[in-house]
C-alpha positions, 0 to 999 in steps of 0.5 A, a space after each residue: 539755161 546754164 551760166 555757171 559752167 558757160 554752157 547753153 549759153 548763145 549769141 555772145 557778144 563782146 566790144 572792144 576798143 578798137 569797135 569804138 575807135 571805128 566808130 569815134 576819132 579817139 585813142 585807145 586809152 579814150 576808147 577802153 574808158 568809154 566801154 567802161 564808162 558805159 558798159 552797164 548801158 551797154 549791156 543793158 540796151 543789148 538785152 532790150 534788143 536780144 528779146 525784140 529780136 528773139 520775139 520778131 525770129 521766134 514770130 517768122 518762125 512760127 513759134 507760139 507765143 506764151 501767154 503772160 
């Protein structure tokens, strides 16, 4: 993979304020400081769920799996 020229690069995702504005009964300046505010956590809880769901396609099509 090749992330400083952005390529190879895949299932890219971003959040905005209006994703937390759909979800919560807050104003944008509230929403953009929530993003902020978590976007560490965010991004990290993001990964954890990328490999599972890498992991459960990868099983469904019949990739084989390294051994670790």
């Amino acid at each position: 993979m090749t992330i400083k020229d952005g390529k190879n690069l895949y299932a890219k995702v971003v959040w905005t304020t209006s994703d937390v504005q759909d979800l919560f009964d807050v104003n944008e300046e509230q929403a953009a400081e929530f993003l902020n505010n978590n976007e560490r956590n965010i991004q990290d809880r993001m990964v954890e769920l990328g490999w599972s769901v890498i992991e459960d396609l990868g099983h469904f099509e019949g990739l084989k799996r390294k051994e670790i």
